[in-house]
C-alpha positions in Angstrom: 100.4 76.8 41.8 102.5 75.7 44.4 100.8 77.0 47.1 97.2 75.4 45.6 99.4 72.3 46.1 100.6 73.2 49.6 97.2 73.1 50.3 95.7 69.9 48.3 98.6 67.8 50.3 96.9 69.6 53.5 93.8 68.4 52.9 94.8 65.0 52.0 96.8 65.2 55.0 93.9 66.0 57.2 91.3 63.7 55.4 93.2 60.7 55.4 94.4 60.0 58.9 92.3 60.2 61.9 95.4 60.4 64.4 96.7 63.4 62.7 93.3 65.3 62.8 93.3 64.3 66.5 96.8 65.2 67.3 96.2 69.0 65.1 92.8 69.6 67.4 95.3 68.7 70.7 98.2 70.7 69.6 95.9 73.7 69.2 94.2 73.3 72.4 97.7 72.9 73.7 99.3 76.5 72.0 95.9 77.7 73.5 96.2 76.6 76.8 100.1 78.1 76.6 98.9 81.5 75.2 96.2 81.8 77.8 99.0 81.1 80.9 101.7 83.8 78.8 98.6 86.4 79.1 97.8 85.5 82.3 101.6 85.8 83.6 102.1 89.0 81.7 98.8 90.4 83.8 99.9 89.4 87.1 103.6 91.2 86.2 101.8 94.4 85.1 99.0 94.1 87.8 101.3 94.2 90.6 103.1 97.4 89.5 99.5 99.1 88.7 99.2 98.2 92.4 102.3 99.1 93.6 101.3 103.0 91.2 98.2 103.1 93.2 100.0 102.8 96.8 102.3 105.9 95.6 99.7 108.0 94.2 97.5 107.7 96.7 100.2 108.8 99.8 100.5 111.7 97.2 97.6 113.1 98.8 98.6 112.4 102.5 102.2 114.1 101.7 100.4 117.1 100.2 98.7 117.7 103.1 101.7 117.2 105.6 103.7 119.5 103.3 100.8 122.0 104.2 100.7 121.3 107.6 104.4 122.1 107.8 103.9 125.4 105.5 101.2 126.4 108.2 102.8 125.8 111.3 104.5 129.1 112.8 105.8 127.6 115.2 109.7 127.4 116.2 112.5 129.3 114.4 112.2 130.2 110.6 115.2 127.7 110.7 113.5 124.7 111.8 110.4 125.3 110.1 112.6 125.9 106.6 114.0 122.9 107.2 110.8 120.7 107.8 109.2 122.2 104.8 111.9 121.4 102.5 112.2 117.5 104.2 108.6 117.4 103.1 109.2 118.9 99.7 111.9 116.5 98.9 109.7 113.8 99.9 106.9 114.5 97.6 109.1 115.3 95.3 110.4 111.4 95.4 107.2 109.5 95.7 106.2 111.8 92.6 109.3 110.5 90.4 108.8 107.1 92.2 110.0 103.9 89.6 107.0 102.4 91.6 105.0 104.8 90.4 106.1 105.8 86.5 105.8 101.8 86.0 101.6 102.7 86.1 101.6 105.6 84.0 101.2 104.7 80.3 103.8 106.2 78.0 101.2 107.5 75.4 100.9 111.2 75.8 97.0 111.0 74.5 96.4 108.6 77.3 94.3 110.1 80.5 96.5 108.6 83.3 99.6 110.0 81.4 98.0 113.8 80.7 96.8 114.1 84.6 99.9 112.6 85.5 102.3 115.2 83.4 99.8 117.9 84.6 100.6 117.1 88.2 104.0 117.6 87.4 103.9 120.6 86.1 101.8 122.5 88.5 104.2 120.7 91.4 107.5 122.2 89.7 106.1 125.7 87.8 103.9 126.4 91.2 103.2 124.3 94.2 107.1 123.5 94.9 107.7 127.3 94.4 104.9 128.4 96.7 105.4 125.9 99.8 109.2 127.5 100.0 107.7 131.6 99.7 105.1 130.7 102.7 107.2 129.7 104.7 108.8 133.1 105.8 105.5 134.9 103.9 101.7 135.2 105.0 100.6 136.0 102.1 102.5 133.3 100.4 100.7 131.2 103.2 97.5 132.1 102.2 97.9 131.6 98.7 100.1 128.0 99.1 97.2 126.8 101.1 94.7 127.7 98.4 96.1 126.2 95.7 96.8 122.9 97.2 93.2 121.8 97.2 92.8 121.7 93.5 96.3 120.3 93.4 95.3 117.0 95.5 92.0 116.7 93.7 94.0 116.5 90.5 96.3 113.9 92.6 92.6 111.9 93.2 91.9 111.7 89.6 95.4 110.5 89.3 94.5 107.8 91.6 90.9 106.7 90.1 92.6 107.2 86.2 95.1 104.0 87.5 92.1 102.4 89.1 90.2 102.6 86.1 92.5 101.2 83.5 93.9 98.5 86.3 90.0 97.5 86.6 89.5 97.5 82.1 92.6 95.6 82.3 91.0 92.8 84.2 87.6 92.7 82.6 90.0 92.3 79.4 91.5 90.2 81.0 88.1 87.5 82.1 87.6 87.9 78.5 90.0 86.4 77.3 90.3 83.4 79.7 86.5 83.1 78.8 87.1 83.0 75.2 90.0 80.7 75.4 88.2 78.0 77.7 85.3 78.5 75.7 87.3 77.1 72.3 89.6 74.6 74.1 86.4 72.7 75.2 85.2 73.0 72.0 88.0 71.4 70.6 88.6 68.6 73.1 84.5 67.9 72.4 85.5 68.1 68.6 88.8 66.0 69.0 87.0 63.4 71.2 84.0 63.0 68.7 86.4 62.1 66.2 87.7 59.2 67.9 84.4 57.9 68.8 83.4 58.3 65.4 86.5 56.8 63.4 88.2 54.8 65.9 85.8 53.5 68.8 83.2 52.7 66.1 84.9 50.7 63.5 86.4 49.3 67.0 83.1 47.9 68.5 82.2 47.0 65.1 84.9 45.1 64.2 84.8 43.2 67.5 80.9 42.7 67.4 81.5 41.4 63.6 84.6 38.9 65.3 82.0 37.9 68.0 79.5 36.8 65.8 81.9 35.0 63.4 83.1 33.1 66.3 80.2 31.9 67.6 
């Protein structure tokens, strides 16, 4: 009962005064106009971490293969090249745990980005990182490292087009939504300006057309 009340004083509310129905159509295109600036800001913050993701991920690929070029190269003492391989290891190692990077990878495990992402992972620790040290003193090691590290940076390209992908669906979500939004805000500025030319500037021009003719 007392919300069929609620809503009777609504209605009276909104039938009997022009200003109010005027000022409700504004306030929503207002709220509208602030939710579509809120989503907008949000998508900036996120797309400029998605970028910053796709940066790391993609010199994932260029450090794989200057981790193999290290691995490769027999040159110099067992030493030096130890010690090259293992500045190159650390360094993959880092961009792979990068903050940069995490802040692009969803934190759903049933999401693609996040399942390529942990599968990098684990083939890096459980047998790249492993192999890269064993070549360096073994050919055979050598052989192998150099091998496996082809499907490993084709699983790092994936990586790359997965964040591409969901950065572009982000986007197109996000044109949607701006669409939408302008689409109903003009709707309700048309809707709130037919109202004052239909209650107020008509009974206006009326009411002065009626005074003109009584004065004359």
């Amino acid at each position: 009962m007392t919300q069929m009340n609620g809503f009777s004083w609504l209605r009276r509310l909104w039938s009997g005064s022009t200003l109010v129905r005027v000022g409700v159509v504004l306030s929503v295109v207002a709220l509208l106009a602030l939710s579509v600036i809120v989503a907008a800001t949000i998508f900036a913050e996120q797309s400029t971490g998605k970028a910053s993701a796709i940066n790391i991920a993609g010199s994932l690929r260029m450090q794989s293969y200057a981790l193999s070029t290290r691995v490769a190269d027999t040159r110099g003492t067992a030493a030096d090249r130890q010690e090259t391989a293992e500045a190159a290891i650390v360094e993959f190692e880092r961009r792979l745990k990068s903050p940069s990077l995490m802040t692009g990878i969803p934190q759903d495990g049933s999401n693609p980005v996040h399942r390529i992402y942990s599968s990098i992972v684990h083939d890096w620790e459980a047998r790249i990182k492993p192999l890269a040290r064993m070549a360096i003193e073994n050919e055979a090691d050598r052989a192998d490292f150099l091998v496996e590290v082809h499907p490993f940076v084709a699983k790092v390209d994936i990586l790359v087009r997965q964040i591409e992908t969901d950065l572009e669906s982000r986007i197109q979500l996000l044109r949607l939504v701006l669409g939408v939004g302008f689409f109903v805000m003009m709707m309700l500025v048309v809707s709130a300006l037919f109202l004052l030319h239909v209650e107020v500037f008509q009974p206006i021009a009326r009411l002065a057309e009626v005074a003109k003719q009584v004065h004359t």
